[in-house]
C-alpha positions in Angstrom: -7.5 -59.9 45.3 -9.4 -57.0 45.7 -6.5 -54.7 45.4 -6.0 -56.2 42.7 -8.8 -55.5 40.9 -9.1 -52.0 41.8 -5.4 -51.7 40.4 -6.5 -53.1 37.4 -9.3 -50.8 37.4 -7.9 -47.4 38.0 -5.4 -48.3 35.3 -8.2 -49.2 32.8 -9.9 -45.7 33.3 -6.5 -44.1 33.3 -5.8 -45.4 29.7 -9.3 -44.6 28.4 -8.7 -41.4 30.0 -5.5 -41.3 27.7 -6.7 -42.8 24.5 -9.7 -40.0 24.9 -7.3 -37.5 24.9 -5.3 -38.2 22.8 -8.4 -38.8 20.2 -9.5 -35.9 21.2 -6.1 -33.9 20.1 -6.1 -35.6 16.8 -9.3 -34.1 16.0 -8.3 -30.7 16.9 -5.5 -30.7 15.5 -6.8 -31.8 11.7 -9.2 -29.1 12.5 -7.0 -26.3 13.1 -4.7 -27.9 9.9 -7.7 -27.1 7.8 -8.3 -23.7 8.9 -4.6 -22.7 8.6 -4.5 -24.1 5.0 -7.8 -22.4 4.2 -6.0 -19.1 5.8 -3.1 -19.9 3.5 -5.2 -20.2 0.3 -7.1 -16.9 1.3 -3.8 -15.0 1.5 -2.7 -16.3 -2.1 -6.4 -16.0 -3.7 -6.6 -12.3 -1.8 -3.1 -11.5 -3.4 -3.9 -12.4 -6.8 -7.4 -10.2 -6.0 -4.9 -7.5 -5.7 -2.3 -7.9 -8.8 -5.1 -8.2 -10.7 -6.8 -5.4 -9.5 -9.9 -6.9 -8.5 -10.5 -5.5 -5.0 -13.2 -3.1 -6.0 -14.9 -5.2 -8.0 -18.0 -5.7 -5.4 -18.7 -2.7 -4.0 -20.8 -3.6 -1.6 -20.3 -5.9 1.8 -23.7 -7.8 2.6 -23.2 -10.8 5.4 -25.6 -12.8 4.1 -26.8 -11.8 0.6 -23.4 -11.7 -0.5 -23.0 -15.2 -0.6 -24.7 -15.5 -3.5 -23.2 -14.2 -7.2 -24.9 -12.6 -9.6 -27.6 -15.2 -11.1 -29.1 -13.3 -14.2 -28.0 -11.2 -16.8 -30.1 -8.2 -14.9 -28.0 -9.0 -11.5 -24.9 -8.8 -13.6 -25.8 -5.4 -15.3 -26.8 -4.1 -11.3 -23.5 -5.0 -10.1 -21.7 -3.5 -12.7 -23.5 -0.4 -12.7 -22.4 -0.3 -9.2 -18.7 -0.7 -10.5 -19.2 1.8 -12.8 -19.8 4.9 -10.3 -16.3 4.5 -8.7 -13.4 6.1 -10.2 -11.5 3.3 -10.4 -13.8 2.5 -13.4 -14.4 6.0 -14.7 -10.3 7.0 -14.7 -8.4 3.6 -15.5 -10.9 1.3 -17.1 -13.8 2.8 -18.6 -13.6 0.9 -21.5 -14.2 -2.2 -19.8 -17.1 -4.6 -21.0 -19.2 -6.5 -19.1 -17.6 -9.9 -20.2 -13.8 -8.0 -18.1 -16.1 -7.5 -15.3 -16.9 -10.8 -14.2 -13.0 -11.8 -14.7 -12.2 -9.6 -11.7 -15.8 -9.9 -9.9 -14.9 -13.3 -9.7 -11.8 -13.0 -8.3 -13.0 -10.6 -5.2 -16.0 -13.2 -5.0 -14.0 -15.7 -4.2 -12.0 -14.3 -1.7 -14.8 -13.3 0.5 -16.5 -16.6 -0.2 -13.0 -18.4 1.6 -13.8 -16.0 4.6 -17.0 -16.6 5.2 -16.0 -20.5 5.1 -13.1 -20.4 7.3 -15.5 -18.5 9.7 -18.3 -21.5 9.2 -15.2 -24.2 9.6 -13.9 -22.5 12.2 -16.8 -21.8 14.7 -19.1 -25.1 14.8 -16.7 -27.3 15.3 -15.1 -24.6 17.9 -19.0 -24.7 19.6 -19.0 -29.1 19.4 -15.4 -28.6 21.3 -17.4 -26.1 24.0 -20.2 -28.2 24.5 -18.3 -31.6 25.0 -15.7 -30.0 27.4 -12.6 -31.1 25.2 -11.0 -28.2 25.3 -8.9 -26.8 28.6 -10.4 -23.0 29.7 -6.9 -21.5 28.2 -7.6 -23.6 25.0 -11.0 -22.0 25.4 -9.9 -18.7 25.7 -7.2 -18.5 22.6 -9.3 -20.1 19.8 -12.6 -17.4 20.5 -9.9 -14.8 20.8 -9.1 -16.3 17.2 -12.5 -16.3 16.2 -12.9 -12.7 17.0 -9.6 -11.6 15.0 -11.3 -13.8 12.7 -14.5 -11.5 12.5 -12.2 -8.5 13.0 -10.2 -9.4 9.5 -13.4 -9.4 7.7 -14.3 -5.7 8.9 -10.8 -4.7 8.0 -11.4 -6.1 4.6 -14.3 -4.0 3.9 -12.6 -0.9 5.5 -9.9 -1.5 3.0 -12.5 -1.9 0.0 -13.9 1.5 1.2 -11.0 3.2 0.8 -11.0 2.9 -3.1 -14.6 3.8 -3.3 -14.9 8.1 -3.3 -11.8 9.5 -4.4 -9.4 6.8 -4.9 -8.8 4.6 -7.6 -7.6 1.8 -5.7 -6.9 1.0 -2.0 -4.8 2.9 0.8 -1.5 0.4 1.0 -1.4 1.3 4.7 -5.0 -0.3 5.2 -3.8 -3.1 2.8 -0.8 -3.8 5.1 -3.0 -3.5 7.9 -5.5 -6.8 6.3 -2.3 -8.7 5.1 -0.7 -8.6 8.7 -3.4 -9.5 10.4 -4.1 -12.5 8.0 -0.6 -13.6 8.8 -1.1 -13.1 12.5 -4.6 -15.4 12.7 -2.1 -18.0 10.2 0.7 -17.8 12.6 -1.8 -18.5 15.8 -3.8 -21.2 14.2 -0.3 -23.0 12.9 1.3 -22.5 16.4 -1.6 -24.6 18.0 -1.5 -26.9 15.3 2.0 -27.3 17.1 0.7 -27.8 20.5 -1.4 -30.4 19.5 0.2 -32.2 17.0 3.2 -31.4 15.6 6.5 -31.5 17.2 5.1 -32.8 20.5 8.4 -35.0 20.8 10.8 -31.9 20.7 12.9 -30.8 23.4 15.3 -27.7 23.7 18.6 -28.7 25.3 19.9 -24.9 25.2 17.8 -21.9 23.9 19.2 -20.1 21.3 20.9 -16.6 22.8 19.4 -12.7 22.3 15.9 -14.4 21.3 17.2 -14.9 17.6 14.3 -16.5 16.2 11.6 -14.4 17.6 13.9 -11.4 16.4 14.0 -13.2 12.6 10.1 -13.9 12.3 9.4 -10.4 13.7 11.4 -9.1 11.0 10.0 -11.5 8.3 6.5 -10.0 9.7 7.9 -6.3 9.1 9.3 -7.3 5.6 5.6 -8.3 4.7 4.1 -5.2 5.8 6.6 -3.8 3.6 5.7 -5.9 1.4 2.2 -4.8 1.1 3.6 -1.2 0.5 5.3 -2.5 -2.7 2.0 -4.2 -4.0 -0.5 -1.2 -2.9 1.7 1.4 -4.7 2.7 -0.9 -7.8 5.8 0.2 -6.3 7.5 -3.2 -7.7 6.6 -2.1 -11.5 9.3 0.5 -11.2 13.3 -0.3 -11.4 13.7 -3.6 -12.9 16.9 -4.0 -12.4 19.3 -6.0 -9.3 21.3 -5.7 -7.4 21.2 -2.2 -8.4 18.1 0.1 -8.9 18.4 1.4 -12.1 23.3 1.7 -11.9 22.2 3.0 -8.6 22.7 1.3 -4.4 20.4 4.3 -4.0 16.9 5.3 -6.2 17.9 8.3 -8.2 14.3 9.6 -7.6 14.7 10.7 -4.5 17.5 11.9 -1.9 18.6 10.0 1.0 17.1 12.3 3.5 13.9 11.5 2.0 14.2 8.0 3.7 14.2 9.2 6.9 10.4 11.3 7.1 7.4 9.0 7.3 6.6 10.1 3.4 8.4 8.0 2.5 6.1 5.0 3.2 4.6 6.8 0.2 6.9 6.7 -2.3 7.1 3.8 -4.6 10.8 3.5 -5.1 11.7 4.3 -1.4 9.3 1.3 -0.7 10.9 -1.0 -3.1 14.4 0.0 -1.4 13.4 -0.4 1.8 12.1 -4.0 0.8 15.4 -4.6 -0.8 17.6 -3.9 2.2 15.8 -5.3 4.9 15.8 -8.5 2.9 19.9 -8.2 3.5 19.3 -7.5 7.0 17.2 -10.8 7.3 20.3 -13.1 5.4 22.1 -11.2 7.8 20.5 -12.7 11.1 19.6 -15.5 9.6 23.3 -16.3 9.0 24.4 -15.1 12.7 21.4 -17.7 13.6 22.8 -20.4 11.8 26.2 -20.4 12.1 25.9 -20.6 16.2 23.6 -23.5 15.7 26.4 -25.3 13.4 29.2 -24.0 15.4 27.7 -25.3 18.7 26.9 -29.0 19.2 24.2 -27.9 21.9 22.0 -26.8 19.1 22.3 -29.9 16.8 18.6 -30.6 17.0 18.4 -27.5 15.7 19.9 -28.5 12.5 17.9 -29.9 10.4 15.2 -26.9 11.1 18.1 -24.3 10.5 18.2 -25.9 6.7 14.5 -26.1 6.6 14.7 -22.0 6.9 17.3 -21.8 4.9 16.2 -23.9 1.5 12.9 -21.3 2.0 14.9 -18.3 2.6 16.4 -18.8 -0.7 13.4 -19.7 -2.5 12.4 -16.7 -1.7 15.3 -14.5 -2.2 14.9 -16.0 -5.9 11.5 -15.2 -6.1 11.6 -11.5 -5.0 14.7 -11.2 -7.6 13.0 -12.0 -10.6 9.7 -10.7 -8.9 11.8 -7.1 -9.5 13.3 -8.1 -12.9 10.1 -9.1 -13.9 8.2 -5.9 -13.1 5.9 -7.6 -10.5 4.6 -10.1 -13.0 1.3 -11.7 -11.7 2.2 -15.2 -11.7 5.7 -14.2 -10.3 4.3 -12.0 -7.7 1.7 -14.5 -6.6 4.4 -17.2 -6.0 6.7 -14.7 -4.3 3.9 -14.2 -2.0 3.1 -17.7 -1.2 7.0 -18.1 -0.7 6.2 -15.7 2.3 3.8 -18.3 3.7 5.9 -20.8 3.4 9.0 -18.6 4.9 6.9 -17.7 7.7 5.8 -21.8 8.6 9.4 -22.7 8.7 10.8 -20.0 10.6 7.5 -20.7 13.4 8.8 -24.4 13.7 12.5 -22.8 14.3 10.9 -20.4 17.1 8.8 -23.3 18.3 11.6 -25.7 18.9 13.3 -22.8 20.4 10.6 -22.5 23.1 10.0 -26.1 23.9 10.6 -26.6 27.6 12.6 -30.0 28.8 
């Protein structure tokens, strides 16, 4: 009888043990779903900050201070005086009124608002997890190393701002890239937990896919956004508005082929836009290589339904980036373009996730 009991017992705590855990998961994983869709909605609202060229627009970085918007007609006038001694204002818009102002002050306000609530969102609940023990010491370890890319995006930020504030009238592209990327990176890490914990638990990989194909595809999907970045930091998509040819031409008729193989020509618009172009082909290229082993191979039939999960958002974006280009980079156009990148990059981390699930 006692044996019993003690049986009964032990399996008792053992389920509690369970049910807390798995509570416990649930919790962290809407948490970390919030923060990657807050990420998300930075990267769109910070790419609209851009195409509307409202980086500069506070130029200034207080911590704590800068929560606050202008509150008075005085504050507004002090702000915009600031605006007014960079040469973004004095060489492209000093005409602008005061009324312009506060169209793109409000943009680059609300982008560093969404950082400094991700960070809030992020930490104390990250602290409660500490305190209570919930989370495993590598668990531990990956979301502060979070945290701190976290922190280390909003110093990036402001050493991209600062770029445009002496002799420039906008940003360096290269330090843009550098603040997109990692805002993609802390997405991608935040999402790929989200895995762990929630999504996809169930999943189990018969057969890997061979050569590390989609690590290779998101790796390239990651260089095609720093590109990317290139094309919207030199305006670089303004210029031939015209596929699949630039302007009758494979090649830009600006420049000479042997131009595309110095580092210069990271700095020249239409090279950009060409290099965007083709490694887009070269990304339908593995992505086709990908798929067709998955169909062609019943071991990868759980595959399947992923592989068209990348491919209906491959083509989205393929569509996009073509009239993106036809349409000279057209704000609205560009924006969803961009958050057809997002979206590119979620599906392609579930195809690399169910790739690395372990029986």
């Amino acid at each position: 009888m006692i044996k019993l009991y003690l049986f009964i017992f032990i399996n008792i705590y053992f389920l509690k043990m369970h049910l807390n855990k798995n509570q416990n998961n649930k919790f962290i994983s809407l948490w970390l779903l919030l923060i990657t869709f807050l990420v998300a909605l930075i990267i769109i609202v910070g790419g609209l900050t851009r195409l509307t060229d409202s980086g500069l627009s506070i130029t200034k970085w207080d911590l704590f201070t800068g929560i606050f918007p202008p509150l008075s007609l005085d504050d507004w006038k002090k702000s915009f005086l600031l605006y007014k001694k960079i040469p973004e204002y004095k060489l492209i818009n000093p005409t602008m009124t005061l009324e312009q102002y506060k169209i793109i002050y409000w943009w680059e306000y609300i982008h560093r608002l969404l950082g400094r609530l991700v960070g809030l969102i992020y930490i104390i609940p990250l602290i409660y997890f500490t305190f209570k023990k919930t989370l495993n010491k590598s668990s531990l370890i990956t979301f502060y190393l979070i945290f701190f890319l976290i922190l280390f995006q909003g110093l990036i930020g402001w050493y991209m701002v600062k770029s445009g504030l002496s002799e420039r009238t906008d940003v360096s592209h290269y330090r843009l890239a550098l603040h997109l990327t990692l805002a993609f990176v802390i997405f991608v890490l935040l999402l790929w937990n989200y895995f762990k914990y929630k999504a996809y638990q169930d999943l189990n990989s018969y057969r890997k896919l061979p050569f590390n194909l989609p690590i290779f595809f998101i790796c390239l999907i990651f260089l095609q956004i720093i590109i990317g970045a290139f094309v919207s930091g030199l305006d670089a998509g303004q210029i031939y508005q015209s596929w699949p040819l630039m302007n009758k031409s494979y090649f830009p008729d600006d420049s000479n082929l042997k131009d595309l193989f110095s580092l210069n020509s990271f700095n020249t618009p239409s090279l950009v836009q060409f290099i965007h172009r083709n490694l887009a082909y070269i990304i339908i290229l593995i992505f086709i290589i990908t798929a067709t082993i998955v169909f062609k191979n019943k071991d990868f039939t759980y595959m399947r339904a992923t592989i068209l999960l990348v491919f209906a958002s491959l083509s989205l974006q393929i569509v996009l980036g073509i009239f993106t280009v036809l349409s000279g980079a057209q704000v609205i156009l560009a924006s969803v373009h961009q958050i057809g990148s997002i979206i590119l990059v979620t599906t392609s981390l579930i195809l690399v996730f169910k790739n690395s699930k372990k029986n």
